[in-house]
N, CA, C and O atoms as a printed pandas DataFrame, in Angstrom:
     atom_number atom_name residue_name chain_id  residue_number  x_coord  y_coord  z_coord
0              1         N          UNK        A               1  -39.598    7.829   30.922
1              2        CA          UNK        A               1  -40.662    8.778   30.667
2              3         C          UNK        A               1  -40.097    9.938   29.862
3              4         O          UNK        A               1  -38.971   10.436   29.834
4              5         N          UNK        A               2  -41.073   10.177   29.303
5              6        CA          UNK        A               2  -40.310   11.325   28.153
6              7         C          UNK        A               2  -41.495   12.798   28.114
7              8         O          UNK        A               2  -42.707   12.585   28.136
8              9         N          UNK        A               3  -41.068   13.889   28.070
9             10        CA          UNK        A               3  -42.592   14.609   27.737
10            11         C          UNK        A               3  -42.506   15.330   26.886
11            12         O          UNK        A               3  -41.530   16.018   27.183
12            13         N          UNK        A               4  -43.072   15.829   25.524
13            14        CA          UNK        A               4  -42.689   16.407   24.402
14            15         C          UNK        A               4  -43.839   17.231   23.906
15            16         O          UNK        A               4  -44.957   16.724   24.000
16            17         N          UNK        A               5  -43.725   18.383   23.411
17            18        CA          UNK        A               5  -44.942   19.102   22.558
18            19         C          UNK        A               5  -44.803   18.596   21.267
19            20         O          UNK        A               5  -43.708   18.323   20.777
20            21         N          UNK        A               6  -45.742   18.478   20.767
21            22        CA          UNK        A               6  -45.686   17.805   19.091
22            23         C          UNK        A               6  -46.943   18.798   18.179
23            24         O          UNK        A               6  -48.036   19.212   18.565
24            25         N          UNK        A               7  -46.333   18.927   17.019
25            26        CA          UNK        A               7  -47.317   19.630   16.439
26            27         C          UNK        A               7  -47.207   19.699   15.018
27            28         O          UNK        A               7  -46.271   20.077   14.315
28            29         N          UNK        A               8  -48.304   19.278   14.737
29            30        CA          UNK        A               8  -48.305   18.329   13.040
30            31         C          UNK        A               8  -47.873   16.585   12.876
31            32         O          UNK        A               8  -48.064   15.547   13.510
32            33         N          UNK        A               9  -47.528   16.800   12.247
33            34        CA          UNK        A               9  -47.350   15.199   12.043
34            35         C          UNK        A               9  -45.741   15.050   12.600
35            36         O          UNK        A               9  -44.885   15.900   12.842
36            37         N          UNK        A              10  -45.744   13.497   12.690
37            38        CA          UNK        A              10  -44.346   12.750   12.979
38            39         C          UNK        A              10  -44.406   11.935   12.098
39            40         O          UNK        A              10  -45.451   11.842   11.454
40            41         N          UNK        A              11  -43.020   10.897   11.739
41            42        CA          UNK        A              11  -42.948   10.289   10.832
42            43         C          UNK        A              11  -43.412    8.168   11.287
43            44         O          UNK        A              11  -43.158    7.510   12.296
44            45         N          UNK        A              12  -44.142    7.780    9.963
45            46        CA          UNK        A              12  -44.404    6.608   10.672
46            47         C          UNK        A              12  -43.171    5.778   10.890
47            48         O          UNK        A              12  -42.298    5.786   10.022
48            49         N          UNK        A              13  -43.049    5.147   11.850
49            50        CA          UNK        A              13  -42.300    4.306   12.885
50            51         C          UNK        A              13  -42.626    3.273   13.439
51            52         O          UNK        A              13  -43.842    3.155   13.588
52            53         N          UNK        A              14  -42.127    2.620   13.739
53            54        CA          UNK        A              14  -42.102    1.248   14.423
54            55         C          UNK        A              14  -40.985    0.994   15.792
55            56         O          UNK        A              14  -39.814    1.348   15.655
56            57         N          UNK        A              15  -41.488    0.314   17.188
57            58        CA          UNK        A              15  -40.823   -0.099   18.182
58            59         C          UNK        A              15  -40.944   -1.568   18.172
59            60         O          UNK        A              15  -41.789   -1.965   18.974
60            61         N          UNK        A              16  -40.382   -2.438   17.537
61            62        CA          UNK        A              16  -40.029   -3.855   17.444
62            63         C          UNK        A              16  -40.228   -4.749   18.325
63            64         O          UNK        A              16  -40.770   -5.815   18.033
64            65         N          UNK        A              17  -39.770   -4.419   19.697
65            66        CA          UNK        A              17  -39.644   -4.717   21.085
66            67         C          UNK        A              17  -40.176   -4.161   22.508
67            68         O          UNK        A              17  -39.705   -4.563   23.572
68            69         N          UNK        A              18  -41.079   -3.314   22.430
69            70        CA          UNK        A              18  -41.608   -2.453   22.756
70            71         C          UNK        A              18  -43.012   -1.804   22.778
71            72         O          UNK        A              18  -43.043   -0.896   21.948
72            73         N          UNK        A              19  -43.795   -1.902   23.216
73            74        CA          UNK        A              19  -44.939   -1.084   23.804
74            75         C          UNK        A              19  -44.808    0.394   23.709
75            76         O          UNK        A              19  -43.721    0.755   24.161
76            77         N          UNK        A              20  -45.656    1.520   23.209
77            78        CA          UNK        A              20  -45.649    2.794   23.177
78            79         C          UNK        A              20  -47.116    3.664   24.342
79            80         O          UNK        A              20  -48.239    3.990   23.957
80            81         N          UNK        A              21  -46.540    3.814   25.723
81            82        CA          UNK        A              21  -47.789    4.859   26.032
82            83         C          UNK        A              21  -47.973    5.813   26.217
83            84         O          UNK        A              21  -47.409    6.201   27.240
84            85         N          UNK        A              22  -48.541    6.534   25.720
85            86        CA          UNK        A              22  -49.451    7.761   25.734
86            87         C          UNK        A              22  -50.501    8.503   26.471
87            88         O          UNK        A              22  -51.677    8.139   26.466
88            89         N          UNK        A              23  -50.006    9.698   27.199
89            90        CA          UNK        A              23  -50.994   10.336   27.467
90            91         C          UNK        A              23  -50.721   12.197   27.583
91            92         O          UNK        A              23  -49.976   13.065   28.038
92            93         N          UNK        A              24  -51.898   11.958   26.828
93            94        CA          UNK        A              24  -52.063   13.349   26.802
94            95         C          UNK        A              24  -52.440   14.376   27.605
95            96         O          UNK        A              24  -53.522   14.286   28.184
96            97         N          UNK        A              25  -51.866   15.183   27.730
97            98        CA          UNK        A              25  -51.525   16.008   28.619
98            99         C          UNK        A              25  -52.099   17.408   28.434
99           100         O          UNK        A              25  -52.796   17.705   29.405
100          101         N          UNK        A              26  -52.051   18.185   27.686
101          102        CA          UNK        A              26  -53.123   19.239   26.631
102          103         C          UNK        A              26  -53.109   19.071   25.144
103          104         O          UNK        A              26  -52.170   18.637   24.477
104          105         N          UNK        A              27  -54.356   19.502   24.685
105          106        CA          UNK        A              27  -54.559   19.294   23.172
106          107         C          UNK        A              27  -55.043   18.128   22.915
107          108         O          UNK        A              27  -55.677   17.512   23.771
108          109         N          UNK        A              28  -54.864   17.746   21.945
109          110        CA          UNK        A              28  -55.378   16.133   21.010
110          111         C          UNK        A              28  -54.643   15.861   19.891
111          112         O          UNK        A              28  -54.465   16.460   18.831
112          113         N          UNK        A              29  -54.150   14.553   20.473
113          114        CA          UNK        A              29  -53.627   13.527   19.291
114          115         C          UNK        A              29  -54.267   12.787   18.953
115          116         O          UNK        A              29  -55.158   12.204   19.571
116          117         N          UNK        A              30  -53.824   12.637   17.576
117          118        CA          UNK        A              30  -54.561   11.515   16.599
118          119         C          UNK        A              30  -52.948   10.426   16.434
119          120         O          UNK        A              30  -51.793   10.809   16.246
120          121         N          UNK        A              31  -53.384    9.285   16.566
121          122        CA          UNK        A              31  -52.242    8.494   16.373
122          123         C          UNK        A              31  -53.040    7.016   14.917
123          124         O          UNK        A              31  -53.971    6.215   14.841
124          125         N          UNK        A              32  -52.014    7.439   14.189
125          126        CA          UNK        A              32  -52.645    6.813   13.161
126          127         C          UNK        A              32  -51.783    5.563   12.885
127          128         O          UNK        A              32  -50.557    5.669   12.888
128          129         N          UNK        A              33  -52.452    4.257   12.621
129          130        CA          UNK        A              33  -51.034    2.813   12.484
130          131         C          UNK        A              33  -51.846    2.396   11.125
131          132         O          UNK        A              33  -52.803    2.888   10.527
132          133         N          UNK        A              34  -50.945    1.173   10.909
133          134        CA          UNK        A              34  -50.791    0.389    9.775
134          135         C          UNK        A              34  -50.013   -1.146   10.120
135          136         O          UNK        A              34  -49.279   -1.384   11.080
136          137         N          UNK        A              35  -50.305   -1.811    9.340
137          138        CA          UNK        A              35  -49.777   -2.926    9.677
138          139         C          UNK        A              35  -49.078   -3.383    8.717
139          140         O          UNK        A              35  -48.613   -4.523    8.733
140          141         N          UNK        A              36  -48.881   -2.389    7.568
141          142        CA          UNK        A              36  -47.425   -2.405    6.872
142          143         C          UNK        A              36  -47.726   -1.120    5.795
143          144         O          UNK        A              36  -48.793   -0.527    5.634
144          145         N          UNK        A              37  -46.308   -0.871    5.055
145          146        CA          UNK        A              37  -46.461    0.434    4.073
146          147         C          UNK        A              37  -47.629    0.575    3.134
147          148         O          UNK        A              37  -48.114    1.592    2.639
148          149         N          UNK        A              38  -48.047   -1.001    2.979
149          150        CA          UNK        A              38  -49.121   -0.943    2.237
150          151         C          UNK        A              38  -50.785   -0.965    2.379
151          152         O          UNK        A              38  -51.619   -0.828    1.483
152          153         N          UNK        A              39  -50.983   -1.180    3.795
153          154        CA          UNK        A              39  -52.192   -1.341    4.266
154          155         C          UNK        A              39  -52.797   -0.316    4.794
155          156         O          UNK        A              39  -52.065    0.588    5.199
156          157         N          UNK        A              40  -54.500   -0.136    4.962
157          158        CA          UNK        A              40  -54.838    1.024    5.040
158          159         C          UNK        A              40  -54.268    1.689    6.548
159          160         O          UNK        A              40  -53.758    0.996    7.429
160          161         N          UNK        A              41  -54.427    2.843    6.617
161          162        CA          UNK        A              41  -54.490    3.273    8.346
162          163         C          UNK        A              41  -55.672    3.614    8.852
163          164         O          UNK        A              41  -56.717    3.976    8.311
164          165         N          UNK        A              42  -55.160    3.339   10.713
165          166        CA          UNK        A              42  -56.311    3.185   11.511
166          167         C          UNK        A              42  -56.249    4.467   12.020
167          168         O          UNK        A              42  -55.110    4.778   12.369
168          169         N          UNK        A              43  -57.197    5.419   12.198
169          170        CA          UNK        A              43  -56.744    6.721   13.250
170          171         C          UNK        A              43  -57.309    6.392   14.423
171          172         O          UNK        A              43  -58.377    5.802   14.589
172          173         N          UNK        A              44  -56.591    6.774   15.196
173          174        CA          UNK        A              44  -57.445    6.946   16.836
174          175         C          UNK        A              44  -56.872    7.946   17.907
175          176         O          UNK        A              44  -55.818    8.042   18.536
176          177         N          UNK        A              45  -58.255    8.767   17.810
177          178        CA          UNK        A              45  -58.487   10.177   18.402
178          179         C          UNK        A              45  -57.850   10.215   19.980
179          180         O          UNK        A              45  -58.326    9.334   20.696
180          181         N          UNK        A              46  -57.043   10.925   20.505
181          182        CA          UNK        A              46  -56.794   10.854   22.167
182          183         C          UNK        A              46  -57.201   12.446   22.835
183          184         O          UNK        A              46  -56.748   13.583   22.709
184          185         N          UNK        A              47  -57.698   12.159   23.178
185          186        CA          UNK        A              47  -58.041   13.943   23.780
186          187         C          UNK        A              47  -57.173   13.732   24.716
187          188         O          UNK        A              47  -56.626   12.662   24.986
188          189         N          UNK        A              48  -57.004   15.021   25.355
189          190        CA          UNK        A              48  -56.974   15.614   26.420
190          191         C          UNK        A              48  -57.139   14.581   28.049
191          192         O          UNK        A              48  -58.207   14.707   28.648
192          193         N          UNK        A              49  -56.211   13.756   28.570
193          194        CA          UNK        A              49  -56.258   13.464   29.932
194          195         C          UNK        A              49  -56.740   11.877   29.291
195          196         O          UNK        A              49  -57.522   11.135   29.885
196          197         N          UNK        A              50  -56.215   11.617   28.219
197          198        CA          UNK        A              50  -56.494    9.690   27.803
198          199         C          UNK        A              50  -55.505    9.339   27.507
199          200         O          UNK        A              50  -54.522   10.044   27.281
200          201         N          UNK        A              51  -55.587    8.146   27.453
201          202        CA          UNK        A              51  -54.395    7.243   27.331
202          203         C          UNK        A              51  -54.331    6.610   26.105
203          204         O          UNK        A              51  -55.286    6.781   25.348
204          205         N          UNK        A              52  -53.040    5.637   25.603
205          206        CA          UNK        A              52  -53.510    5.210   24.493
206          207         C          UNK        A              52  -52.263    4.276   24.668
207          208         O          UNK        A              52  -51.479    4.421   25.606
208          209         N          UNK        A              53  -52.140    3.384   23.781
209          210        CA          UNK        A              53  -50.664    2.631   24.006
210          211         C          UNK        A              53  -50.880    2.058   22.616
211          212         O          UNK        A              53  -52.018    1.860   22.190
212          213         N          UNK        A              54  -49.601    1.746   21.788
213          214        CA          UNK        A              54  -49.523    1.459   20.682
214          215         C          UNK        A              54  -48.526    0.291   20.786
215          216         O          UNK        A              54  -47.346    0.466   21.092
216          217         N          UNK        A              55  -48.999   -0.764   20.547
217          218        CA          UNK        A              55  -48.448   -2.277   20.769
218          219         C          UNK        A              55  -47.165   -2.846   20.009
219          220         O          UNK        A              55  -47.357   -2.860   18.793
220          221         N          UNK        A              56  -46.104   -3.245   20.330
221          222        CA          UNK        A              56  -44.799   -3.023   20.026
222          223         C          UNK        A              56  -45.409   -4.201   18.324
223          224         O          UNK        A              56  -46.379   -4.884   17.997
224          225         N          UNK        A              57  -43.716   -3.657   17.595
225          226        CA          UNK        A              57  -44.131   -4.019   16.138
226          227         C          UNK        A              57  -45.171   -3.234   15.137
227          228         O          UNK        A              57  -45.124   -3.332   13.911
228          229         N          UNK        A              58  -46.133   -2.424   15.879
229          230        CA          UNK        A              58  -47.167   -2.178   15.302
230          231         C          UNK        A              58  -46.727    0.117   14.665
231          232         O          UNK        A              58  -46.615    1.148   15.328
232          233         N          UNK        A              59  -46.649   -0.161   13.304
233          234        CA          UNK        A              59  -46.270    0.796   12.775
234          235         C          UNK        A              59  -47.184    1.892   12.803
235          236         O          UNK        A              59  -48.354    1.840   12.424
236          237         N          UNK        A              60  -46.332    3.332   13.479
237          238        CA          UNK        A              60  -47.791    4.232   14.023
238          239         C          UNK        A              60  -47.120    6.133   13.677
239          240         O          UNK        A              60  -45.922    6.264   13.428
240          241         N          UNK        A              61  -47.575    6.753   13.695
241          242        CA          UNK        A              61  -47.670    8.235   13.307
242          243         C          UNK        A              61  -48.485    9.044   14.200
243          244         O          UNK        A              61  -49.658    9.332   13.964
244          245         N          UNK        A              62  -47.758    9.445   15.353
245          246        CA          UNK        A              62  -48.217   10.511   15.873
246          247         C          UNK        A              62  -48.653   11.746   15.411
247          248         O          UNK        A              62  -47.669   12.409   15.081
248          249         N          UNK        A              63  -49.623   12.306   15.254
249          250        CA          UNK        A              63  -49.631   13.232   14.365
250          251         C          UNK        A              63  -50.832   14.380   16.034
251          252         O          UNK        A              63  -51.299   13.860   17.047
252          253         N          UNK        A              64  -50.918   15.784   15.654
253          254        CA          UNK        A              64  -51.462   17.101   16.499
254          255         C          UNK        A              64  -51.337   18.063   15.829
255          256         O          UNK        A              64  -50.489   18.949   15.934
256          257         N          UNK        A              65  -52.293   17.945   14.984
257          258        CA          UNK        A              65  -52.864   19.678   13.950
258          259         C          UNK        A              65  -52.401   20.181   14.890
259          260         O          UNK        A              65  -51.183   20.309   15.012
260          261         N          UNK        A              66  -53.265   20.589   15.788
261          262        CA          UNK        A              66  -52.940   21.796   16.707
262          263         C          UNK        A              66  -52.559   22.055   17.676
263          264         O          UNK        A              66  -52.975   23.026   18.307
264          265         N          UNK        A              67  -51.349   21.001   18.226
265          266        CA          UNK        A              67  -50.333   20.949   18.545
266          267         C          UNK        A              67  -51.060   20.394   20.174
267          268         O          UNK        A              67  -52.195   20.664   20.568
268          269         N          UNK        A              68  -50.176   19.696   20.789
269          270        CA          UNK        A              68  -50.309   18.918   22.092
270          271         C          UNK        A              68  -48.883   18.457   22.664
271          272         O          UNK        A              68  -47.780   18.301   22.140
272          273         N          UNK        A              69  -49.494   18.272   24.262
273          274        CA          UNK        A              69  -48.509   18.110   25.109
274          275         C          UNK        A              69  -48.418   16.697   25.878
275          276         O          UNK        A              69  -48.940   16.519   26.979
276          277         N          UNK        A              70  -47.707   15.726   25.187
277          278        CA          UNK        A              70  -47.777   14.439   25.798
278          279         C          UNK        A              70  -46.786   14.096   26.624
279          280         O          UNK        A              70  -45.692   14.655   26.706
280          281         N          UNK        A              71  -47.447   12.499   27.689
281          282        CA          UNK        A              71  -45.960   12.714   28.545
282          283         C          UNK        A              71  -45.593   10.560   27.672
283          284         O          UNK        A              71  -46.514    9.745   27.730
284          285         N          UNK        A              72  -44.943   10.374   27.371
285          286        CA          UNK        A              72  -44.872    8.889   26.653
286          287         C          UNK        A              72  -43.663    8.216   27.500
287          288         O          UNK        A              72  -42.492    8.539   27.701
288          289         N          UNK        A              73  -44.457    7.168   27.890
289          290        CA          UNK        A              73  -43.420    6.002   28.765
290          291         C          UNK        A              73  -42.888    4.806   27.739
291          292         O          UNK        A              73  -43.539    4.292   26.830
292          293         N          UNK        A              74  -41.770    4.561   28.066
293          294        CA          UNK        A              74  -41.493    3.557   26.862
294          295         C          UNK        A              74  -39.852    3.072   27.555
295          296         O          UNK        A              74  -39.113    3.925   28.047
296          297         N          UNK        A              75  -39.541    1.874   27.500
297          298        CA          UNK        A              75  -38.142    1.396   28.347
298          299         C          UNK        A              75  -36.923    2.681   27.927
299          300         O          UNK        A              75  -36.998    3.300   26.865
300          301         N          UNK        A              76  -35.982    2.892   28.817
301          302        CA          UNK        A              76  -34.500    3.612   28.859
302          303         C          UNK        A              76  -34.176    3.154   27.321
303          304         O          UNK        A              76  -34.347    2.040   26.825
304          305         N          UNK        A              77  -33.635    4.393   26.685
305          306        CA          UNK        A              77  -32.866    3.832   25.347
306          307         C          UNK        A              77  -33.760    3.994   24.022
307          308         O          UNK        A              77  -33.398    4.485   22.953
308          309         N          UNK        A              78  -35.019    3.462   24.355
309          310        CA          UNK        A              78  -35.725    3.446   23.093
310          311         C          UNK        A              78  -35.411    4.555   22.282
311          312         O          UNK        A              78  -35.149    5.676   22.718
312          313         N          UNK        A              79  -35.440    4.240   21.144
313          314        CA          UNK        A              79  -35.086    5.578   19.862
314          315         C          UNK        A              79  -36.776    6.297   19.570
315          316         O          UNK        A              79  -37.844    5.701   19.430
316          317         N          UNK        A              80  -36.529    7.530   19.557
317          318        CA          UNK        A              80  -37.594    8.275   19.062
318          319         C          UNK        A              80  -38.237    7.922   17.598
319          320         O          UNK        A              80  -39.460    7.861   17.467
320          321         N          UNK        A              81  -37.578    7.753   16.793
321          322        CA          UNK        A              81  -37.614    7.646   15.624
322          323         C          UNK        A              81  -37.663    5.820   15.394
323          324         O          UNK        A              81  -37.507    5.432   14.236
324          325         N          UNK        A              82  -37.820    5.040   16.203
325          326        CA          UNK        A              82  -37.848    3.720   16.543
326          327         C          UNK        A              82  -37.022    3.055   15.751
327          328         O          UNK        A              82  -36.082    3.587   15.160
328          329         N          UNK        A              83  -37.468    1.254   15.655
329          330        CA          UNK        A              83  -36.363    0.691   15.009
330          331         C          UNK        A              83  -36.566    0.632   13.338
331          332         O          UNK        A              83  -35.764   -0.051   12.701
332          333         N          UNK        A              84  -37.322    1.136   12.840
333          334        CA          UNK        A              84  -37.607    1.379   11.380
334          335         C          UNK        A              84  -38.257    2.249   10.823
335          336         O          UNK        A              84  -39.384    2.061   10.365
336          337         N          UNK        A              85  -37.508    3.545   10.779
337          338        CA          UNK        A              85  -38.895    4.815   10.503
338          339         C          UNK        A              85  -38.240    4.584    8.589
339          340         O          UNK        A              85  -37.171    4.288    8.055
340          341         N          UNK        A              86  -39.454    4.888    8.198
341          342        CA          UNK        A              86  -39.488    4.960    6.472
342          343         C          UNK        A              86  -38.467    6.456    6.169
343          344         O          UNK        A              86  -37.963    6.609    5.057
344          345         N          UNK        A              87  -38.310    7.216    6.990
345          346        CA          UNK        A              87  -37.056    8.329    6.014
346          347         C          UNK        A              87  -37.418    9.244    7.669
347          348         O          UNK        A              87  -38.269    8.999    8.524
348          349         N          UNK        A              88  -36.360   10.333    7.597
349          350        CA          UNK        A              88  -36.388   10.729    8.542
350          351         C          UNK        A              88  -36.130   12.321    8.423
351          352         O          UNK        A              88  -35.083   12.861    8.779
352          353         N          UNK        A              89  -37.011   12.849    7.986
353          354        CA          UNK        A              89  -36.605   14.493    7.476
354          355         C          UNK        A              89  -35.779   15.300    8.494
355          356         O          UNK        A              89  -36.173   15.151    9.651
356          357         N          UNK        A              90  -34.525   16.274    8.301
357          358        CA          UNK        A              90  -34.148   16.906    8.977
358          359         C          UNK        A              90  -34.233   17.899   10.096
359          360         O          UNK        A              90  -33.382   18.529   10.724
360          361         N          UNK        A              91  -35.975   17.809   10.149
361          362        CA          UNK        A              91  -36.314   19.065   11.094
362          363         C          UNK        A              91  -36.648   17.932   12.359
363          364         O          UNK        A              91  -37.140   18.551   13.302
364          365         N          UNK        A              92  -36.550   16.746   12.597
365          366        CA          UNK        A              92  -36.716   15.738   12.941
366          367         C          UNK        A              92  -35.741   15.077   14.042
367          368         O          UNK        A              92  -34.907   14.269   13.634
368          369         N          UNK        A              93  -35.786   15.297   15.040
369          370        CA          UNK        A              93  -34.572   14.704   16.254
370          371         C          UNK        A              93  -34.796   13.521   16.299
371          372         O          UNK        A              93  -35.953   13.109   16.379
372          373         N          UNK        A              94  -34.093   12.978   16.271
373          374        CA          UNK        A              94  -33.604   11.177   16.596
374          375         C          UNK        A              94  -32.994   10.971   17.599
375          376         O          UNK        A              94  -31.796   11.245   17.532
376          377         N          UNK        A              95  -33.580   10.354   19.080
377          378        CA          UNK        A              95  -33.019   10.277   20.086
378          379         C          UNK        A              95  -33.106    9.428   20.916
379          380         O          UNK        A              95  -34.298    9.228   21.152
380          381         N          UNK        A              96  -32.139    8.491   21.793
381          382        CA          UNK        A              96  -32.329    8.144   22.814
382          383         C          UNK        A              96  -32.769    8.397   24.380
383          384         O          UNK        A              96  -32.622    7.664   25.358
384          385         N          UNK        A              97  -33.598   10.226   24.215
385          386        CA          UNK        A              97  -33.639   10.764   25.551
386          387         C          UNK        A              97  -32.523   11.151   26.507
387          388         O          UNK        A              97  -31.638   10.337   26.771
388          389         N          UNK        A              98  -32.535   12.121   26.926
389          390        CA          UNK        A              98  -31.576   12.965   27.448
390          391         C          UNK        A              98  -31.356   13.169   28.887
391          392         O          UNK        A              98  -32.164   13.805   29.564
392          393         N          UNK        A              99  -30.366   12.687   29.338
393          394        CA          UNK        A              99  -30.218   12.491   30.700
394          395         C          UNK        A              99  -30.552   13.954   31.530
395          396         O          UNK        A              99  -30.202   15.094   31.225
396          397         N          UNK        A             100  -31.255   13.544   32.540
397          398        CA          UNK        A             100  -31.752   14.460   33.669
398          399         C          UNK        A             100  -30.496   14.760   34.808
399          400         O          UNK        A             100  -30.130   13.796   35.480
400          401         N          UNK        A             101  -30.014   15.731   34.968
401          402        CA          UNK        A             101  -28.988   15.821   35.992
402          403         C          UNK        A             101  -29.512   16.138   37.004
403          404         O          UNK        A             101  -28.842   16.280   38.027
């Protein structure tokens, strides 16, 4: 389990092996996919106290104009930035999640 504020966009990504879920916690995400660099995208709206899960393989962009508080379950290890993000700008953490002492 992971819980993160996000605000603006993230970069699109992919979890290969993996299932992505979502729930929002305050605010609203829009999580937008594709089913490759070239195909259109799908948005889908999550308010406030919904769920959402983004189906492993399936390339997706978290994105929160105005910023939100999600809590996202996803197996030990998984990379933030998953197993194929298209570029990865520097303001941008790449992580395996951070151990709880």
């Amino acid at each position: 389990m992971r819980i993160a504020k996000i605000d603006g966009e993230y970069i699109w990504h992919a979890h290969d092996d993996t299932d992505e879920f979502f729930l929002v916690i305050d605010g609203e995400m829009i999580v937008a996919e594709r089913d490759s660099p070239d195909s259109p995208e799908r948005h889908v709206v999550v308010p406030k106290g919904s769920v959402y899960v983004v189906k492993r393989g399936v390339e997706h962009k978290p994105m929160a104009p105005d910023g939100a508080s999600i809590l996202m379950v996803e197996p030990s290890g998984t990379v933030t930035t998953g197993d194929r993000p298209e570029e990865v700008p520097d303001h941008i953490q790449s992580s395996r999640g951070h151990r709880v002492h």
